[in-house]
N, CA, C and O atoms as a CHARMM CRD file, in Angstrom:
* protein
*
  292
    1    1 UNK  N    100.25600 119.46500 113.61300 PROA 1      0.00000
    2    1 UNK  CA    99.46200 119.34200 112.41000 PROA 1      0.00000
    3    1 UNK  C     98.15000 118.65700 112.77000 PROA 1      0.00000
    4    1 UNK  O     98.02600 117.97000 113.78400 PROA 1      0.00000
    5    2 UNK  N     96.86300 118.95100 111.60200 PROA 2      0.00000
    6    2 UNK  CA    95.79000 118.34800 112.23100 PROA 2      0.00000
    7    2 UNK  C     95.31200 117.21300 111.83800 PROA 2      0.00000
    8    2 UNK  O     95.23900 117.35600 110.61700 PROA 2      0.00000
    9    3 UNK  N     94.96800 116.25700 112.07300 PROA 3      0.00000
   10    3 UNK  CA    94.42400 115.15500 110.87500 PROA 3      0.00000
   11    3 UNK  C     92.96600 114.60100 111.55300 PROA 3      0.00000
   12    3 UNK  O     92.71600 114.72600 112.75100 PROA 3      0.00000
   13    4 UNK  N     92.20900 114.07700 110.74300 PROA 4      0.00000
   14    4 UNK  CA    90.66200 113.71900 111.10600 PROA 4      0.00000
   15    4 UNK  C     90.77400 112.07400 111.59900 PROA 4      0.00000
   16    4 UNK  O     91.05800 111.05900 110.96200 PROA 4      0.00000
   17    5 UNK  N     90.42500 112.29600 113.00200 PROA 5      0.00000
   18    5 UNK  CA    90.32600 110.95700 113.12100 PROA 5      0.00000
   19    5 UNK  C     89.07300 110.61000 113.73100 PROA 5      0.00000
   20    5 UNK  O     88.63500 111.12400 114.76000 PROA 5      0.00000
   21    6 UNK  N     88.23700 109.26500 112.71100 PROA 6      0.00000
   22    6 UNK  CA    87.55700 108.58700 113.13400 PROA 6      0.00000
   23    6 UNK  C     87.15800 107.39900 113.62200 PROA 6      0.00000
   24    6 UNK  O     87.48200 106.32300 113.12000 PROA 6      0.00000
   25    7 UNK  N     86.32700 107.55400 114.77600 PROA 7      0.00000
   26    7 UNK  CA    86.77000 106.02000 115.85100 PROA 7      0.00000
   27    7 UNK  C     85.56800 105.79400 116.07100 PROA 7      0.00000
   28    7 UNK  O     84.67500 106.44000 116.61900 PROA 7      0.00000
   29    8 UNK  N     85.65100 104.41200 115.39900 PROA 8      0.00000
   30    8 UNK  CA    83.93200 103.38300 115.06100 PROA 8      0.00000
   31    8 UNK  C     84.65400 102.34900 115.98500 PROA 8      0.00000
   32    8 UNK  O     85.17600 101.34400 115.50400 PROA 8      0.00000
   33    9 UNK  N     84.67100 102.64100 117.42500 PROA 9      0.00000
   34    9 UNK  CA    84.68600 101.93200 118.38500 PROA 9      0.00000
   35    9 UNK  C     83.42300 101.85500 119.10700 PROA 9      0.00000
   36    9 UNK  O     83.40200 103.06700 119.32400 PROA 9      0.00000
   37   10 UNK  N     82.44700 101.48000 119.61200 PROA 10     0.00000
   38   10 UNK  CA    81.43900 101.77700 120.57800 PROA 10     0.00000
   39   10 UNK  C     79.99900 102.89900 119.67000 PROA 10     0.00000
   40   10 UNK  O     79.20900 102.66000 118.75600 PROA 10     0.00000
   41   11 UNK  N     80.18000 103.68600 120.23300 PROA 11     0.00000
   42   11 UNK  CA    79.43900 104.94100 119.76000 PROA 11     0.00000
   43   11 UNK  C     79.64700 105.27200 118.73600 PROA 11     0.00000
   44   11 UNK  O     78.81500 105.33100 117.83000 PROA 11     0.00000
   45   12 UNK  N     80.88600 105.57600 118.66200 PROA 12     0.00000
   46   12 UNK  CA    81.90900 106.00000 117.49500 PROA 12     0.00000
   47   12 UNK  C     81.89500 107.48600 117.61900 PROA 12     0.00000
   48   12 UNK  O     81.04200 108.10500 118.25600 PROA 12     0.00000
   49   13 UNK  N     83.16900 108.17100 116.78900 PROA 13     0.00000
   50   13 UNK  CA    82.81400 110.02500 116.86500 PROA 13     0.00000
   51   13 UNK  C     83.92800 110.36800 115.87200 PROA 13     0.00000
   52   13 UNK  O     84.81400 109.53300 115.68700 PROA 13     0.00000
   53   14 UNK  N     83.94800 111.48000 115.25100 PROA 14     0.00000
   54   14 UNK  CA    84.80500 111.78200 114.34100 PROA 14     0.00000
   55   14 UNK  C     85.58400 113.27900 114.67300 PROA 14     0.00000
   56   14 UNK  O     84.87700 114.27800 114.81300 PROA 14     0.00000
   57   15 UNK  N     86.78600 113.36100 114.76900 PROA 15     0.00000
   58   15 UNK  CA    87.05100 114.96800 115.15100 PROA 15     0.00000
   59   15 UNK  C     88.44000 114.96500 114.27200 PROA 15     0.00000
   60   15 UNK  O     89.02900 114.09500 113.62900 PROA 15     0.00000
   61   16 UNK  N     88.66800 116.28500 114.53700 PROA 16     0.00000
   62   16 UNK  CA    89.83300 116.81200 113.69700 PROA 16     0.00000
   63   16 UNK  C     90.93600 116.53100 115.67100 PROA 16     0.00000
   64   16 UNK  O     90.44700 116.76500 116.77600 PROA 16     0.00000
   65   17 UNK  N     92.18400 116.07600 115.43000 PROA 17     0.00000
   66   17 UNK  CA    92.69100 116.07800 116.43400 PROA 17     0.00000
   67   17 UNK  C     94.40800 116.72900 116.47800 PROA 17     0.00000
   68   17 UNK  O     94.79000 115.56100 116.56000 PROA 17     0.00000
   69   18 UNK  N     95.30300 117.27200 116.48900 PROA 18     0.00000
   70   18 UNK  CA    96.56000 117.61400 116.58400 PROA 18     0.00000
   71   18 UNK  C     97.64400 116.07700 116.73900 PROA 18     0.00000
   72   18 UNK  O     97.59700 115.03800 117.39800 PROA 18     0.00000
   73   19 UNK  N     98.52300 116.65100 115.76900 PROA 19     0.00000
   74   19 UNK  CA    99.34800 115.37200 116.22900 PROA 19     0.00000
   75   19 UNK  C    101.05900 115.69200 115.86100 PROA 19     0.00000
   76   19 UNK  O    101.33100 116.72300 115.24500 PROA 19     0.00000
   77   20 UNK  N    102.21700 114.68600 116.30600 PROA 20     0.00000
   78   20 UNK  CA   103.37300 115.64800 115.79400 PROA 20     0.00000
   79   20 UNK  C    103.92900 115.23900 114.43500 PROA 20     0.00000
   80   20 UNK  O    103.77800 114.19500 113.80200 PROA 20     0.00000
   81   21 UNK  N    104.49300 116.15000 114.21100 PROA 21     0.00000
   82   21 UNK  CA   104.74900 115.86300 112.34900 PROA 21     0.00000
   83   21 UNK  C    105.52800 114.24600 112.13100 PROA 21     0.00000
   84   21 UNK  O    105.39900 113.73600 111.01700 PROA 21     0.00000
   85   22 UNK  N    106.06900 113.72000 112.86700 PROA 22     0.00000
   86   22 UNK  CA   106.77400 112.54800 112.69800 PROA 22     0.00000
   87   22 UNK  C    105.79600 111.17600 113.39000 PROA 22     0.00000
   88   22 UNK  O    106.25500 110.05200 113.59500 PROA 22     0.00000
   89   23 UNK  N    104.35000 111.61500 113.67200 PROA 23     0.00000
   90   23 UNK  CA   104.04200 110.47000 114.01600 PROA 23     0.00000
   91   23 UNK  C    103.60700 109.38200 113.57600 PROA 23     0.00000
   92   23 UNK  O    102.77300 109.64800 112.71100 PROA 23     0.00000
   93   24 UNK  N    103.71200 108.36500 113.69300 PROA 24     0.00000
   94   24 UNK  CA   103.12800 106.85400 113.03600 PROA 24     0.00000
   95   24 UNK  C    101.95600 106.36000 113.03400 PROA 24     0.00000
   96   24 UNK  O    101.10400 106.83000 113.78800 PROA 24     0.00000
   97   25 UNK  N    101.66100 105.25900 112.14500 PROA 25     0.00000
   98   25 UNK  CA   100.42300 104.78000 112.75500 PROA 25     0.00000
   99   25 UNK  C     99.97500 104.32600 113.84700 PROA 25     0.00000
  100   25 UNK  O     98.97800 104.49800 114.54900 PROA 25     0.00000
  101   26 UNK  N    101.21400 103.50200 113.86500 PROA 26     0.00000
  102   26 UNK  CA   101.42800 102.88100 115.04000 PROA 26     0.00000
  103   26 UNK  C    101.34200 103.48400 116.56700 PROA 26     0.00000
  104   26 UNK  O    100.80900 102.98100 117.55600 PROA 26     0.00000
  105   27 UNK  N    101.94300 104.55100 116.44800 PROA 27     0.00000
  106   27 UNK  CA   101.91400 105.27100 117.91300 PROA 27     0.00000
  107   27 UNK  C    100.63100 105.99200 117.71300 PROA 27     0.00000
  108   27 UNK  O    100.10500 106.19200 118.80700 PROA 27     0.00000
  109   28 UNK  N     99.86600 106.50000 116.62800 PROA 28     0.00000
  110   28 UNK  CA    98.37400 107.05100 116.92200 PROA 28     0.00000
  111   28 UNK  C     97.86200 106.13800 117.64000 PROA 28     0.00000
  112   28 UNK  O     97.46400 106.40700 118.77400 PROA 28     0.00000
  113   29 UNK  N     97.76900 104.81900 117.09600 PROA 29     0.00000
  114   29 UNK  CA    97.16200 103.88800 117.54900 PROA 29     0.00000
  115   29 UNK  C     97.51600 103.76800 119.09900 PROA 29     0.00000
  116   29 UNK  O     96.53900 104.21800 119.69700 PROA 29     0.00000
  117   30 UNK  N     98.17600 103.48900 119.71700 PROA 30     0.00000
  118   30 UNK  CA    98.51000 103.40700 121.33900 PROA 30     0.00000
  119   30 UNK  C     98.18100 104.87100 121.82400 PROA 30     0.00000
  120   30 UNK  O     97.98600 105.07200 123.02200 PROA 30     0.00000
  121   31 UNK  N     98.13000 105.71200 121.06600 PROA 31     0.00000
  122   31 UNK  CA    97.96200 106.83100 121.87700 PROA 31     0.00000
  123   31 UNK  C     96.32200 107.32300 121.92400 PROA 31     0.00000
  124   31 UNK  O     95.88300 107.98700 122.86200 PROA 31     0.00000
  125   32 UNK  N     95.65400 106.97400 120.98900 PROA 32     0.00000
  126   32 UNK  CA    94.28200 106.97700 121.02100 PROA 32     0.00000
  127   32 UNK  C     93.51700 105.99600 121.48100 PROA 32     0.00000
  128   32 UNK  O     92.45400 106.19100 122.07000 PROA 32     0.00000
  129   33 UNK  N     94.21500 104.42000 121.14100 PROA 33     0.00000
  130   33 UNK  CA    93.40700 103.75200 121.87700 PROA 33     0.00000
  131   33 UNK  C     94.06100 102.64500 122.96500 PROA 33     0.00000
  132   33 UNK  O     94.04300 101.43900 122.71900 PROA 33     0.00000
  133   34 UNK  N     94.66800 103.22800 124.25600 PROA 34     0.00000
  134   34 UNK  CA    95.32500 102.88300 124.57800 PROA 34     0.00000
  135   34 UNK  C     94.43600 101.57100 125.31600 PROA 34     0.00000
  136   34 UNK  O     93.23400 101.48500 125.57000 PROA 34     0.00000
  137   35 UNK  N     95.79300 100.40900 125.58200 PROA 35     0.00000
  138   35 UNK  CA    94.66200  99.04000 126.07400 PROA 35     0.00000
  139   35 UNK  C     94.25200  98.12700 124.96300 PROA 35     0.00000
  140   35 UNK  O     94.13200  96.92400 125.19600 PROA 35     0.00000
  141   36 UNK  N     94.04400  98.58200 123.85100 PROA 36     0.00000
  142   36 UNK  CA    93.37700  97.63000 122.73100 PROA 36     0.00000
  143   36 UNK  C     94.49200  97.09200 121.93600 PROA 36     0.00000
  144   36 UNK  O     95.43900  97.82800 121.65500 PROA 36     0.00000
  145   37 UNK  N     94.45200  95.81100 121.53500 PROA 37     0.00000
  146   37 UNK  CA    95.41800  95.19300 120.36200 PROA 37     0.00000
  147   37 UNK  C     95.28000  95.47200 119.03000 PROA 37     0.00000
  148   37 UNK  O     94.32200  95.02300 118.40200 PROA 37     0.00000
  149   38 UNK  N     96.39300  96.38300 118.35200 PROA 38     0.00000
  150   38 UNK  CA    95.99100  96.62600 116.76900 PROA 38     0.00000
  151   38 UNK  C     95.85500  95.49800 115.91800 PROA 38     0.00000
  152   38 UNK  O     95.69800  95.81000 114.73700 PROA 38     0.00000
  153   39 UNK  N     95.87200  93.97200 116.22200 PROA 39     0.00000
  154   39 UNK  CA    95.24100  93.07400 115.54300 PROA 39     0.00000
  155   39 UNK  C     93.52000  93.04300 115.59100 PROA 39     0.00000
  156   39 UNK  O     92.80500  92.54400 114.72200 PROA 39     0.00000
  157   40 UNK  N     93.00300  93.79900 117.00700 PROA 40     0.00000
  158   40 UNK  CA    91.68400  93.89700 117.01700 PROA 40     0.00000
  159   40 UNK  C     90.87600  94.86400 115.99400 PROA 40     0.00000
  160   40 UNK  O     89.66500  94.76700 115.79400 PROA 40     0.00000
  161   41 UNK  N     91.51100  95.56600 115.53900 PROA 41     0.00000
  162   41 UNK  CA    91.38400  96.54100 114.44300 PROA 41     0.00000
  163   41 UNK  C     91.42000  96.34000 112.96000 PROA 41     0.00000
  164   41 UNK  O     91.99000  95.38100 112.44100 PROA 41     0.00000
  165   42 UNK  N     90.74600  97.34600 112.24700 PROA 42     0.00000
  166   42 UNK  CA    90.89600  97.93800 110.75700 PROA 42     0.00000
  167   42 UNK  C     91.47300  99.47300 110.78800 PROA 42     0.00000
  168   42 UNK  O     90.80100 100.50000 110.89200 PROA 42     0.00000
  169   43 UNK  N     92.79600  99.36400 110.67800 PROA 43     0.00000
  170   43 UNK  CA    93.46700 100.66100 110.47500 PROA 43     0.00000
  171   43 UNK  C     93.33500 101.60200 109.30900 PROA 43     0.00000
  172   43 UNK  O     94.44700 101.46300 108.80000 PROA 43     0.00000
  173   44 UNK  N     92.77000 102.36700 108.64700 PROA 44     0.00000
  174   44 UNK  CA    93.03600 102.88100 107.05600 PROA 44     0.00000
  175   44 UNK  C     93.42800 104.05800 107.41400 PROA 44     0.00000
  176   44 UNK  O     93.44200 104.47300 108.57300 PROA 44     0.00000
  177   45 UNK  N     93.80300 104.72300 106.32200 PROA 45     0.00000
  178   45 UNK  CA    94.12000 106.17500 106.24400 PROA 45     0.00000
  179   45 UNK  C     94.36100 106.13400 104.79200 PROA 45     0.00000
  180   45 UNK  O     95.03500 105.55100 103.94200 PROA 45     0.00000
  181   46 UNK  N     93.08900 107.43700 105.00400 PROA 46     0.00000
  182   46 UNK  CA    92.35100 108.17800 103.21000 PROA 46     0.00000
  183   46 UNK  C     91.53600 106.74800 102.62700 PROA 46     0.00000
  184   46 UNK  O     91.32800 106.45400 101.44900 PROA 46     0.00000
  185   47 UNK  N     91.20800 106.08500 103.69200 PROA 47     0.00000
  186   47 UNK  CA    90.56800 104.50800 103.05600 PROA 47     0.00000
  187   47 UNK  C     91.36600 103.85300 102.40100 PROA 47     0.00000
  188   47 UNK  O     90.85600 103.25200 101.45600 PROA 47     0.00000
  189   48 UNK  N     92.55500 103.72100 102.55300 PROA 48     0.00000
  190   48 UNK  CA    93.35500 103.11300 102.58800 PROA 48     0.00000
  191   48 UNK  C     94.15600 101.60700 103.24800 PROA 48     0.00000
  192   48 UNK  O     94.89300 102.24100 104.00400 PROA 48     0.00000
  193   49 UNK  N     94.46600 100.44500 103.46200 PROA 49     0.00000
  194   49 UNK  CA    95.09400 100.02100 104.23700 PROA 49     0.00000
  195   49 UNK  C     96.47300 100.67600 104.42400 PROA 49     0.00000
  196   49 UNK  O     97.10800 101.13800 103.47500 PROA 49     0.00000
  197   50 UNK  N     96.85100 100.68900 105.54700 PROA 50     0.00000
  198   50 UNK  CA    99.12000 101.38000 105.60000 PROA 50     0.00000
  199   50 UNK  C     99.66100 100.80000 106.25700 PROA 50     0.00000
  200   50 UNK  O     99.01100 100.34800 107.20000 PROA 50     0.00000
  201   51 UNK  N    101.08000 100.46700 106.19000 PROA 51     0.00000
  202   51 UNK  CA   101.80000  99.76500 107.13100 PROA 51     0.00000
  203   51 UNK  C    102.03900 100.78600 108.36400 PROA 51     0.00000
  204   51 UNK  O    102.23700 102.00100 108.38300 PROA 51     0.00000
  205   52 UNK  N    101.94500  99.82800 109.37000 PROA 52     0.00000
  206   52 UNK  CA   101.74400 100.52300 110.89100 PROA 52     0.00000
  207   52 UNK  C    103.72800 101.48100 110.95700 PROA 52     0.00000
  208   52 UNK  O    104.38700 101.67400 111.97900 PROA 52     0.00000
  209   53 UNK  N    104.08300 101.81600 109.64900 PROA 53     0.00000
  210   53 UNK  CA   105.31400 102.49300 110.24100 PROA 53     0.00000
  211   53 UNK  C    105.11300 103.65000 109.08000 PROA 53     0.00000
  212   53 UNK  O    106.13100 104.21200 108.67600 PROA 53     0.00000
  213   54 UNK  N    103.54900 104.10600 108.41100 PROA 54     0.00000
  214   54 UNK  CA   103.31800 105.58400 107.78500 PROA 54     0.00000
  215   54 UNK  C    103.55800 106.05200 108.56100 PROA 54     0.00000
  216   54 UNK  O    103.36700 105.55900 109.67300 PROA 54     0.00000
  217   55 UNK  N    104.22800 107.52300 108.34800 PROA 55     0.00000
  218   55 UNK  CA   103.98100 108.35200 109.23100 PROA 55     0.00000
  219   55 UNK  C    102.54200 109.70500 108.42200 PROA 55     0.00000
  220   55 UNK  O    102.30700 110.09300 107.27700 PROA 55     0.00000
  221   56 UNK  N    102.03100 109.94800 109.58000 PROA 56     0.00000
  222   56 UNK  CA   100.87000 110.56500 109.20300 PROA 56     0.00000
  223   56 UNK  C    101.06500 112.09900 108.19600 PROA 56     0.00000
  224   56 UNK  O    102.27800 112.28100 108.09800 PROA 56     0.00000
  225   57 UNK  N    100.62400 112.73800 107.76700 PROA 57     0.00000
  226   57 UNK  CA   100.23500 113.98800 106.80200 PROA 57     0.00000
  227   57 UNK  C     99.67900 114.92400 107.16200 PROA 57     0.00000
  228   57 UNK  O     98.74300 114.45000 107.80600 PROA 57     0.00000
  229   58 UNK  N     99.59600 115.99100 107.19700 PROA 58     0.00000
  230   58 UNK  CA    98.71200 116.97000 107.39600 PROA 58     0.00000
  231   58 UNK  C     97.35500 117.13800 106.45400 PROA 58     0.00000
  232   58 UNK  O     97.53700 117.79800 105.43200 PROA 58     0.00000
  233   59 UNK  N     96.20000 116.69400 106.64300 PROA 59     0.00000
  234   59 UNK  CA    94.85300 116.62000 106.91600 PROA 59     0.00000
  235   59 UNK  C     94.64200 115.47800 106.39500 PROA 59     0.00000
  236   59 UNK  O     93.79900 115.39900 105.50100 PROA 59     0.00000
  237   60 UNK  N     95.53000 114.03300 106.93000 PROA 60     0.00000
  238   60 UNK  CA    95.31300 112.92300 106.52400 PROA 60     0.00000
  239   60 UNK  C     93.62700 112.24500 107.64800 PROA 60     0.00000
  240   60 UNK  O     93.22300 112.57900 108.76100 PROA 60     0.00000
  241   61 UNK  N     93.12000 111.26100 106.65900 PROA 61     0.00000
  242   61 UNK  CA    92.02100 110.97200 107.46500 PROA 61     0.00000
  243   61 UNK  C     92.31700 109.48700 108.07400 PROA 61     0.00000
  244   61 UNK  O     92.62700 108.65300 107.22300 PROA 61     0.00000
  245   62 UNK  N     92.26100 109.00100 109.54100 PROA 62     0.00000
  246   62 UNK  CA    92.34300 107.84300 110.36300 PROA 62     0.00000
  247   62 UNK  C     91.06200 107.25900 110.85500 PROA 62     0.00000
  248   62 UNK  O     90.21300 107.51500 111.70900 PROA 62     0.00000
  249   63 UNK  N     91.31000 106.30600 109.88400 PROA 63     0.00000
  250   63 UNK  CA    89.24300 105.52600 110.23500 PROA 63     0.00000
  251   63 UNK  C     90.05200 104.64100 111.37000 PROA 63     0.00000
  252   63 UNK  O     91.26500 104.62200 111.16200 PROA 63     0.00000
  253   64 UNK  N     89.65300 103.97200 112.42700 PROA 64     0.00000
  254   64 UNK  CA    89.87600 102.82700 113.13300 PROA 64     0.00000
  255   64 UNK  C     88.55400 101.99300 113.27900 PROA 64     0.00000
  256   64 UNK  O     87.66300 102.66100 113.80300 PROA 64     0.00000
  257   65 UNK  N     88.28400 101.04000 113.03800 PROA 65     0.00000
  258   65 UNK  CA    86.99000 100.39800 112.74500 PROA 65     0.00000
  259   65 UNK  C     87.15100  99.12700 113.72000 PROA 65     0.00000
  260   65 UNK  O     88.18700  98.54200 113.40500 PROA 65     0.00000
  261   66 UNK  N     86.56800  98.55900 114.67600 PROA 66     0.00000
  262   66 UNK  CA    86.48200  96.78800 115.17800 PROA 66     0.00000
  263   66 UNK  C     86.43000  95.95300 114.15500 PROA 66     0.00000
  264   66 UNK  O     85.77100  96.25500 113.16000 PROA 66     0.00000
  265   67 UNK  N     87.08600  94.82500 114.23300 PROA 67     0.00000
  266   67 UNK  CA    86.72600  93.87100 113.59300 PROA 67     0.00000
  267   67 UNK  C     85.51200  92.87600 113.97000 PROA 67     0.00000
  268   67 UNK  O     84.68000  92.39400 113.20100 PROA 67     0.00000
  269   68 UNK  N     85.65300  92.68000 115.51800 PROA 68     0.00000
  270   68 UNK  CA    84.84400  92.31200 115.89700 PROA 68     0.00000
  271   68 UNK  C     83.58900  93.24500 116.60500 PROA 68     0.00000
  272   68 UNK  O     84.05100  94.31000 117.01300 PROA 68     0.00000
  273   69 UNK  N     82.24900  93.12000 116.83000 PROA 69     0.00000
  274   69 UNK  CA    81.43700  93.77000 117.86700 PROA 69     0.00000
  275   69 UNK  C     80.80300  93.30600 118.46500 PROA 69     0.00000
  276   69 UNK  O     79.93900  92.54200 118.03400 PROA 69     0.00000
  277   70 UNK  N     81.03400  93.67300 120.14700 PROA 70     0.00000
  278   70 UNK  CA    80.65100  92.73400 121.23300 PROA 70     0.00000
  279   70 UNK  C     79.53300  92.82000 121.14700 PROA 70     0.00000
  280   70 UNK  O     78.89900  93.73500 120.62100 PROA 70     0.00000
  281   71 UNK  N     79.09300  91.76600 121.71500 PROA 71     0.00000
  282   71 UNK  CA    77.45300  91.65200 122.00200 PROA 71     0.00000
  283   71 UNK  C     76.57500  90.83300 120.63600 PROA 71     0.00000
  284   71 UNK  O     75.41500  90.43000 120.71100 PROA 71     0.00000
  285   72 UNK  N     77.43400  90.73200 119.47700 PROA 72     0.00000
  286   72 UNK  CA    77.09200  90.74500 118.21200 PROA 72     0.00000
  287   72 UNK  C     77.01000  89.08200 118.10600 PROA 72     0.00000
  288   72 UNK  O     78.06400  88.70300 118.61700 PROA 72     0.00000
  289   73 UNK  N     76.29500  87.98600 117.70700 PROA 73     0.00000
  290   73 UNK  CA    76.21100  86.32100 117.65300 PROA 73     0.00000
  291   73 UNK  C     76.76200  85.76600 116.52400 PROA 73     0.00000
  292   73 UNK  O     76.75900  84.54500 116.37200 PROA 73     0.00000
């Protein structure tokens, strides 16, 4: 199934990406941004906050946003 995920990490970029029908937030999260702590994050979906055990929808939208940004005083 496809869902839109956008990642306001760095550059940032937005795409439509494939994912499997039972997956979580939680595992999007390690699987897209692998290395980073989901406390370092703003997770939503549909602008939403969700508990990291949704499982995702077909053409659900995944903002991941920093909380913090380096370089920033």
């Amino acid at each position: 199934m496809r869902v839109l995920f956008i990642n306001n990490n760095g550059a940032g970029y937005a795409d439509y990406v494939d994912v499997s029908h039972d997956m979580t937030v939680e595992s999007f999260f390690q699987d897209k941004m692998a290395g980073c702590k989901e406390s370092d994050y703003l997770i939503r979906v549909n602008r939403q906050p969700v508990a990291k055990d949704y499982v995702l929808k077909e053409g659900d939208r995944i903002t991941i946003t920093p909380l913090k940004i380096e370089g920033a005083v």
